[in-house]
N, C-alpha and C positions, 0 to 999 in steps of 0.2 A: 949963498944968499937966498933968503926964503922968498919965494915967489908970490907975485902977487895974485892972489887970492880973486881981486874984483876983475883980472881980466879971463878968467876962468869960467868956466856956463857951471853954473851952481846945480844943475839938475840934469842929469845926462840918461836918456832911454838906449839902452839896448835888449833889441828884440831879434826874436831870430827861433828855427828849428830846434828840436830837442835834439841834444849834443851839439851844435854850432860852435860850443864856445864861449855862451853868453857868462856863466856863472862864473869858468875859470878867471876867464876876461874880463868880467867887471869886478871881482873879486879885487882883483891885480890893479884894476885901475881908480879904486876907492881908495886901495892902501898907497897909493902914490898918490895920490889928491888928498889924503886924510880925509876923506867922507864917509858917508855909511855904504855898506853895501846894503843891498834889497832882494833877493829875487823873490821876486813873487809869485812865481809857480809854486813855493815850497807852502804855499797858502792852500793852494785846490789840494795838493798832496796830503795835505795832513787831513782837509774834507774828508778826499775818497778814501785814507787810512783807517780812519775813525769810521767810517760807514760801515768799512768791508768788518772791522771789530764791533763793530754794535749790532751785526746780523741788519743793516739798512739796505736794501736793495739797491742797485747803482742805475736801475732802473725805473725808481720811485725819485723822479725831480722832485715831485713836492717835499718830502720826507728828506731830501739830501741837501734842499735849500733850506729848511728850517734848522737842520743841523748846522749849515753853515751860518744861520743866522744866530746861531747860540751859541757856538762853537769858540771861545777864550785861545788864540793863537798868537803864541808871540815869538818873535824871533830875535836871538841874543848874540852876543859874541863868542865864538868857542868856549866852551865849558868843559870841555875832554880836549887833550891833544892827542886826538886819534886821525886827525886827518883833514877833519871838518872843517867847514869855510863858515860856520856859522851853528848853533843850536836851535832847534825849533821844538817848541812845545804845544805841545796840544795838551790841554787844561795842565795839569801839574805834570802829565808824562813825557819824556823827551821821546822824540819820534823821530829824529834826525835821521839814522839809518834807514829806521821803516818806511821812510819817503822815499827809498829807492829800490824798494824789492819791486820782485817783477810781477806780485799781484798787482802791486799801485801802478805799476809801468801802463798796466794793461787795462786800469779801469780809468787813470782821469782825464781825459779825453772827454768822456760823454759829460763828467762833470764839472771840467771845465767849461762846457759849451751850455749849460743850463743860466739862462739870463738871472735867474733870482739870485744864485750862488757867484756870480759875476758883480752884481747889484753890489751885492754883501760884502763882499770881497777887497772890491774895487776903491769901495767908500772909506774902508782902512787903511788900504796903498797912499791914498789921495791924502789924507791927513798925517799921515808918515812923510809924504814928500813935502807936505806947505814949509815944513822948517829949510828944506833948501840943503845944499851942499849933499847929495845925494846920487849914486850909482844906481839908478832902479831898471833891473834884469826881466823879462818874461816875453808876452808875445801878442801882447797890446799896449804896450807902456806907452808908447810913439802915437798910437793910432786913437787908443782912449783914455789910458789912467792920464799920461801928461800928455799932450797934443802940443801945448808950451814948453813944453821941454828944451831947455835953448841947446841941447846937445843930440840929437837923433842919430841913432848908429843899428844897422840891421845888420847883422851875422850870418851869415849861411854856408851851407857845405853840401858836398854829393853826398846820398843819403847812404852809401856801401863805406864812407869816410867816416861819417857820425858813428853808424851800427858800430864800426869796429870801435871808437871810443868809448862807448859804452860798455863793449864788450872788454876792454881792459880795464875798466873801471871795475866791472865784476869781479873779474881776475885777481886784480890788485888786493882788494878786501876779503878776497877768501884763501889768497898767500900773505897775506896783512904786509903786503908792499904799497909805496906812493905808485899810484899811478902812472908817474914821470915815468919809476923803474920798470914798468910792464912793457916788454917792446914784442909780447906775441903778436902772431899771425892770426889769422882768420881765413874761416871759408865756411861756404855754403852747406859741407859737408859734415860744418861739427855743428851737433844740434843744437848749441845754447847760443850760438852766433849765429844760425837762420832764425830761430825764432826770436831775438833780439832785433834782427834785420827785419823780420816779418813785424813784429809789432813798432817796429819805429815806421815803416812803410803807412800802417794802418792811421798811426798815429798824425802823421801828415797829411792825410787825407782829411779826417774831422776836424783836425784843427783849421788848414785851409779852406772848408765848403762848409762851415758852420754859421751859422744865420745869425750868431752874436760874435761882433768883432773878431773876424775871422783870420786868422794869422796872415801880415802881409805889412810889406816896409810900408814906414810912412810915404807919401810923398816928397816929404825934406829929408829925409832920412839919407846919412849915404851908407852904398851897400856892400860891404866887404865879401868876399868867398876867402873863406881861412881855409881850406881843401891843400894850399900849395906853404903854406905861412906857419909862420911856429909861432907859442902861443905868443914869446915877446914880440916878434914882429906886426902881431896884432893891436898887443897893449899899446906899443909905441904910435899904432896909427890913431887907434881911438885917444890917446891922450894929447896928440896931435891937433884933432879935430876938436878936441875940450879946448883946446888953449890957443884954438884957431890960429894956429901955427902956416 
């Protein structure tokens, strides 16, 4: 029997640390709701991508805010079945993977946290969400893009948890395996997994103490730790909470 539709929150935030969980998770929980998914980190991505490609200094805010102010980003439904939860382009290039090298890893942070490039950003989220029936992913969604949001859900994990997701994410796409299949180890010892460790560490720090909308649950927000949880265990909580179960 198809569900009813009107007892469902039509606009659902999950926010949360990088690797928490949010994209797989909302991914998963749009394709059970028939909604869009959103994340909107893959917005500042494709900014600091195109910056680090256009020789823009990641340290020239004015210069990386007018880019983002001009900058043609759109995000589609898979176009390759390579793996992708979604296509992003930036003007006619698809950029999808280059959102995840560890240049970008390592630069959007500070360009995230530039109020102009937020501004800009933020005001395209905001008019993607008014149609409603929407999964929207990043790490102000709850706190500024939707504050309304009848569905709040915060993500989090210990950060040696995230690093290693990330770190088989790596893995996976350079043995061009699903990520599922990647069940290496890690340690402090192999260099591309402390330095993934190190800059996911760095990376929480400027997102949390950042002077514009600084990473942190809503107040309404409820606040999951997926650290013990598989990913469906999570989907079933947040789809839960969508249907106020």
């Amino acid at each position: 029997m198809r569900e009813d539709m009107s007892e469902i929150a039509s606009t659902i935030a999950i926010d949360g640390p990088a690797a928490s969980g949010k994209s797989t998770v909302g991914a998963l929980v749009a394709q059970a709701l028939g909604y869009i998914y959103f994340d909107t980190g893959v917005m500042y991505r494709a900014v600091t991508w195109v910056a680090l490609q256009r020789g823009i200094p990641i340290a020239d805010e004015d210069a990386v805010t007018r880019l983002a102010e001009t900058l043609p980003i759109e995000v589609v439904k898979p176009t390759v079945d390579d793996g992708r939860q979604y296509t992003v382009y930036a003007g006619d290039e698809d950029v999808t993977w280059d959102l995840r090298r560890a240049e970008t890893n390592q630069n959007v942070s500070p360009v995230s946290a530039y109020a102009g490039v937020r501004r800009a950003l933020v005001a395209q989220q905001r008019r993607i969400a008014q149609q409603g029936q929407i999964v929207m992913v990043g790490r102000d969604i709850g706190t500024v893009v939707l504050p309304e949001a009848e569905c709040k859900v915060y993500l989090d994990a210990d950060v040696a948890e995230r690093s290693l997701r990330r770190y088989r994410e790596v893995v996976a796409r350079r043995v061009g395996q699903s990520y599922t299949d990647v069940t290496v180890a890690a340690s402090t010892d192999d260099e591309e997994y402390a330095q993934i460790h190190a800059d996911m560490m760095r990376r929480d720090q400027i997102d949390s103490s950042r002077a514009v909308a600084p990473l942190r649950a809503a107040e309404d927000a409820t606040v999951i730790d997926t650290s013990p949880l598989s990913v469906a265990q999570v989907v079933e909580r947040v789809l839960a909470l969508a249907r106020n179960d």
